[in-house]
C-alpha positions as CSV (number, residue, x, y, z in Angstrom):
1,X,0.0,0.0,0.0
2,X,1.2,3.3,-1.3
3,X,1.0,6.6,0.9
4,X,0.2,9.9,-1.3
5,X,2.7,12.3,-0.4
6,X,0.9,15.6,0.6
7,X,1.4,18.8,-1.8
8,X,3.9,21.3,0.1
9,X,1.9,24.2,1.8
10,X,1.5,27.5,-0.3
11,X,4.2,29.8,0.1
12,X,2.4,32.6,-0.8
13,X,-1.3,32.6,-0.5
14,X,-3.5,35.7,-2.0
15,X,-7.3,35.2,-1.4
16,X,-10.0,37.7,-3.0
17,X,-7.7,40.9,-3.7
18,X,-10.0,44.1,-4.4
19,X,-9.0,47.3,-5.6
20,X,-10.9,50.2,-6.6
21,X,-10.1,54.4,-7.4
22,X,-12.5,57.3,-7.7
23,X,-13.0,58.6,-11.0
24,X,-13.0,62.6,-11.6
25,X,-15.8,62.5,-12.6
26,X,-17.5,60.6,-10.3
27,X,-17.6,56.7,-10.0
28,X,-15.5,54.0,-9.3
29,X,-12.9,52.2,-11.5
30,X,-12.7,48.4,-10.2
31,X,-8.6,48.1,-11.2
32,X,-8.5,44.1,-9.2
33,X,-11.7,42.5,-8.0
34,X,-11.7,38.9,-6.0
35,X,-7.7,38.1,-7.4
36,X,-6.9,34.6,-5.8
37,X,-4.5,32.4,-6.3
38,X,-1.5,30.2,-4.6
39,X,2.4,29.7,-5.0
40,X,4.5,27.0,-3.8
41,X,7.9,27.1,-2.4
42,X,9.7,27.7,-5.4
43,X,7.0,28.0,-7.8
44,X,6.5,30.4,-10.1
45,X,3.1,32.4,-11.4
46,X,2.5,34.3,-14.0
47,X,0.1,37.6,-14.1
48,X,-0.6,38.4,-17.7
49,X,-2.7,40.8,-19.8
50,X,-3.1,43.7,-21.6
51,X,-1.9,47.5,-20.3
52,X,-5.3,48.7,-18.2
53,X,-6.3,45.0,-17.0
54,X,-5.0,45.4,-13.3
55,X,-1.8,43.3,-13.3
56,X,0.1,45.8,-11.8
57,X,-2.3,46.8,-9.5
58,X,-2.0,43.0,-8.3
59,X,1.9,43.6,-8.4
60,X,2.3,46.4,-6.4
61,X,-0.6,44.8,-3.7
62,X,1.4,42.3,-2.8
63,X,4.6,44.4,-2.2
64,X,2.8,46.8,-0.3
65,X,2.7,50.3,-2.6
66,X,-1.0,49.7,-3.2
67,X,-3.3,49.4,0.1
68,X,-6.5,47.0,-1.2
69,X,-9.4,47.5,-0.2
70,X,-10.4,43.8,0.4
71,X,-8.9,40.2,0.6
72,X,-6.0,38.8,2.3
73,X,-1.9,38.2,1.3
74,X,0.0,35.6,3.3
75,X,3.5,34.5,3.4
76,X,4.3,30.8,5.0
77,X,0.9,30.5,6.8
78,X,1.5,34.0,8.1
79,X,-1.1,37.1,7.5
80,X,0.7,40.0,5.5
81,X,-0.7,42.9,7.5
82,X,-1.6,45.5,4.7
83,X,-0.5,48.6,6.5
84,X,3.2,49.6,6.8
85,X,4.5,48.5,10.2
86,X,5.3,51.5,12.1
87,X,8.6,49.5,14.2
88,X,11.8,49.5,12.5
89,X,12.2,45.7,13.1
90,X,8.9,44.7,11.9
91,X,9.4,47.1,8.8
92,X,12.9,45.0,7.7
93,X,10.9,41.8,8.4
94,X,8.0,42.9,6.4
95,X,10.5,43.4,3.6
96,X,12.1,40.2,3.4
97,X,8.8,38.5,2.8
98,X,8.6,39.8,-0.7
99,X,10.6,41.9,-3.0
100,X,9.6,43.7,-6.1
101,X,11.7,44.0,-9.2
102,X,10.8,46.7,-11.5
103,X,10.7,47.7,-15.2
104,X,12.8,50.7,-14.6
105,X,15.6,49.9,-12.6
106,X,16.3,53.5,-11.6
107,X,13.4,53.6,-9.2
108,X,15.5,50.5,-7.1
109,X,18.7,51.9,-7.6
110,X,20.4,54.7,-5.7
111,X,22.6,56.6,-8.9
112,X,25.2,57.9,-6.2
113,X,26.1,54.5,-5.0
114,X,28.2,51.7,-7.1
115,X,26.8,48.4,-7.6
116,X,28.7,46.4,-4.8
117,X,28.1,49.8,-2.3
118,X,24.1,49.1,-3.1
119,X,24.2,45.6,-2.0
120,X,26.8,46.5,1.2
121,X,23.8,49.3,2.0
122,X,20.9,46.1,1.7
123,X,23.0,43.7,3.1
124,X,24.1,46.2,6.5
125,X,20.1,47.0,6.9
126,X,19.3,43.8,7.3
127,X,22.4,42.5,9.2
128,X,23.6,40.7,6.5
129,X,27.3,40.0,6.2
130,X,28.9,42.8,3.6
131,X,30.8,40.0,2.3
132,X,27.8,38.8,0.3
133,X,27.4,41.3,-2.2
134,X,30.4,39.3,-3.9
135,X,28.6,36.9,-4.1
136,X,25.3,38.3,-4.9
137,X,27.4,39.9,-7.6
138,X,28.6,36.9,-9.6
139,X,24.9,35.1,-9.2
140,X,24.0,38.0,-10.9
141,X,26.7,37.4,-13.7
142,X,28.6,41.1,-12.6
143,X,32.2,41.2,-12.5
144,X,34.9,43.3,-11.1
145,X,34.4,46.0,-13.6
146,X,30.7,46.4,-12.9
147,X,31.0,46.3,-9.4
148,X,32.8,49.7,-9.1
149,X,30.5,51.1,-11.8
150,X,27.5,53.3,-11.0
151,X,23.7,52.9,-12.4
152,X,24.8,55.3,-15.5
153,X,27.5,53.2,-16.0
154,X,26.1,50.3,-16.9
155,X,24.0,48.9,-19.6
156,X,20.2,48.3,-19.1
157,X,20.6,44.4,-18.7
158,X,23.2,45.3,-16.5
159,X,21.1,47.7,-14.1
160,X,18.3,44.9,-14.4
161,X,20.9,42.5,-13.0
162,X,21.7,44.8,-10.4
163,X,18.0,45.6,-9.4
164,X,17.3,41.4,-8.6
165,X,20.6,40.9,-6.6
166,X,19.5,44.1,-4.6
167,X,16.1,42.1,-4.0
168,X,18.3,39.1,-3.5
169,X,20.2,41.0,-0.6
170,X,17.6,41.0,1.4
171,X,17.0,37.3,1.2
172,X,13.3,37.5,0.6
173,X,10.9,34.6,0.1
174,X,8.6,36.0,-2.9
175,X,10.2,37.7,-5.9
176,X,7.5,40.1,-7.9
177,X,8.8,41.2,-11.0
178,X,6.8,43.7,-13.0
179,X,7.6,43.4,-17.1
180,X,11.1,43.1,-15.6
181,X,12.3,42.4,-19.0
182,X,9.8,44.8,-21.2
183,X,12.8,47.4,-21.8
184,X,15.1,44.9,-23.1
185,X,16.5,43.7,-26.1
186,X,15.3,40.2,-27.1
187,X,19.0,38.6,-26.4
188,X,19.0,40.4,-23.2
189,X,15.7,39.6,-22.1
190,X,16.8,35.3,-22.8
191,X,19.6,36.0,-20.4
192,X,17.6,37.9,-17.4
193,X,15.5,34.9,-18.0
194,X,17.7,32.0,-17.6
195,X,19.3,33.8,-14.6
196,X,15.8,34.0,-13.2
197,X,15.4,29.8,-13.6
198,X,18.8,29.7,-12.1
199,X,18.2,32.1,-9.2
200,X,15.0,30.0,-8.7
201,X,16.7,26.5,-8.2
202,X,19.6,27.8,-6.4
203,X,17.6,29.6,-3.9
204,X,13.9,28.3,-3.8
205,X,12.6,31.9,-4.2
206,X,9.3,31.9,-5.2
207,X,8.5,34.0,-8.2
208,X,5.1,36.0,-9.6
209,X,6.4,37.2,-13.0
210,X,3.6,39.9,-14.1
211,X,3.7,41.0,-17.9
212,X,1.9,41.1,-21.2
213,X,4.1,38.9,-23.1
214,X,3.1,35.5,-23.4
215,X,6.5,34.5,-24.7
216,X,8.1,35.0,-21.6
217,X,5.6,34.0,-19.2
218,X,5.5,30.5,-21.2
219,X,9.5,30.4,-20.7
220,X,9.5,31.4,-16.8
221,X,6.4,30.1,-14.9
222,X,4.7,26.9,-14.0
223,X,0.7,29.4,-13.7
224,X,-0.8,31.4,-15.5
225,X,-3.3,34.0,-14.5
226,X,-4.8,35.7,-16.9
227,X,-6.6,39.3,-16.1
228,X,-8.9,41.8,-18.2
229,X,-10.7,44.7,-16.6
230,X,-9.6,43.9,-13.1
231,X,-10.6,40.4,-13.4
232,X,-9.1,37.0,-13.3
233,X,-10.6,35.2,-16.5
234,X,-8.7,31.6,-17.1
235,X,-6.1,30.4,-15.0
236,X,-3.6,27.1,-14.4
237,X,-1.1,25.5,-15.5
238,X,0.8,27.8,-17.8
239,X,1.6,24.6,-20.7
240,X,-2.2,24.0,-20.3
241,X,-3.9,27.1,-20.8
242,X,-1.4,28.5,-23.3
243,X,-1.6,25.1,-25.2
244,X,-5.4,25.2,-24.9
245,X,-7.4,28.3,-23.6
246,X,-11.2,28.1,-22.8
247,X,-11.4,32.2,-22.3
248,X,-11.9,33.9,-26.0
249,X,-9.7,36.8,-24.5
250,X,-6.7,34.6,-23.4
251,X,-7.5,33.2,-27.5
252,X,-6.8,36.9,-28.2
253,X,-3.8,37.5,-26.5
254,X,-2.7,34.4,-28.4
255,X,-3.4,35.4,-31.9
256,X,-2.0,38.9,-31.1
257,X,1.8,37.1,-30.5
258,X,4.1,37.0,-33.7
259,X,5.1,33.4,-34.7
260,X,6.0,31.5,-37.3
261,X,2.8,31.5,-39.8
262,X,1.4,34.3,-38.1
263,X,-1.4,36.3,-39.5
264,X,-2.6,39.7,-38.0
265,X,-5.9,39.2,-39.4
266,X,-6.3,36.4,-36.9
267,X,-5.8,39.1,-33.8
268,X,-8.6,41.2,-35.6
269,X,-10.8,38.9,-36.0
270,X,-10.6,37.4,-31.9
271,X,-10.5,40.8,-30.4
272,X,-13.7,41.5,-32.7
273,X,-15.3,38.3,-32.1
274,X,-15.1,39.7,-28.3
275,X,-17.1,42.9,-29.0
């Protein structure tokens, strides 16, 4: 007789997210309504859809930049409060539940400070040994060179390197990168990639990879959640729903990717097929 081994307990756990803005002229824009999902240790989730559908607003929910107005985040069984912890202590420790790495690297990276003086600066805060940022450094695939160099010094892969070992240094549980790899160029973007599957295995970080390319989400996560207008309309496994959507909207996301074959009639036709 054969035991089942049980599934590993969600790492991070998001349950009925809500977000909503006044409108100028009166009203309310719904920018995340009931978002839910889970992530295992070392999983990895993608958020996709297009610019307006509220994957950002997810995004910058779970960091903390976006207070919702409903729902729950926690982070290995353990509520996320959704206010800013007013201690010091409880501020750092909020921190190194989940990190956030942007499309802009600039809004991470201090320009007066070279690359291994940003990590000593994380690494210090959170009473980590300086020593690390070496190695933080060649994870990243930055040598000696780049190390002295400042933000304007280096290329934009580069910074974007820069930017995840600076949420490495703070050795956090949940990565969230937001179209981390939008600004790049194609070659770059493979590399940022692979050192995000490497990262990944090394470390067991869990990732939520939010972004309108299908491409890449296909290449870096193991779910998919798919969002229009602030809500979540197909999700799974990423092979599954990419290979076979049910939702006509993930069908036009699709059709709207360049491929081999490709025709851009087939994008007009699913986005009018929608109307």
């Amino acid at each position: 007789m054969t035991t089942a081994t049980p599934e590993a307990a969600p790492l991070l756990a998001v349950a009925g997210l809500r977000k909503t803005y006044g409108l100028p002229g009166g009203g309310r824009l719904t920018a995340a309504h009931g978002i839910t999902f889970t992530v295992p240790p070392g999983g990895s989730l993608g958020i996709v859809g297009e610019s307006g559908s509220g994957k950002t607003t997810v995004a910058r929910m779970l960091v903390g930049l976006v207070r919702p107005d409903a729902g729950s985040v926690s982070v290995s069984g353990q509520p996320r409060a959704l206010r800013t912890p007013r201690g010091r202590d409880a501020r750092l420790a909020r921190a190194r539940e989940i990190q956030m790495v942007f499309q802009d690297p600039y809004v991470s990276l201090d320009p007066r400070l070279t690359a291994r003086q940003c990590l000593t600066t994380a690494l210090r805060l959170h009473g980590r040994e300086k020593t690390v940022a070496d190695e933080l450094l060649d994870q990243v695939g930055l040598g000696t060179r780049e190390a002295e160099a400042r933000p304007h010094g280096l290329s934009g892969g580069q910074r974007q390197r820069l930017a995840i070992a600076r949420a490495l240094a703070v050795d956090p549980k949940v990565l969230v990168l937001d179209e981390a790899v939008a600004a790049l160029d194609v070659s770059i973007q493979a590399q940022i990639l692979q050192l995000l599957s490497e990262i990944r295995r090394d470390t067991g970080v869990a990732l939520v990879f939010v972004s309108h390319d299908l491409a890449v989400v296909h290449h870096i996560t193991d779910e998919v959640l798919v969002m229009r207008r602030g809500t979540v309309v197909e999700q799974g496994p990423t092979a599954e729903v990419l290979a076979g959507p049910q939702d006509p909207y993930t069908r036009l996301l699709l059709a709207s990717v360049p491929r081999a074959g490709w025709n851009p009639a087939d994008a007009v036709n699913a986005r009018a097929a929608m109307a």
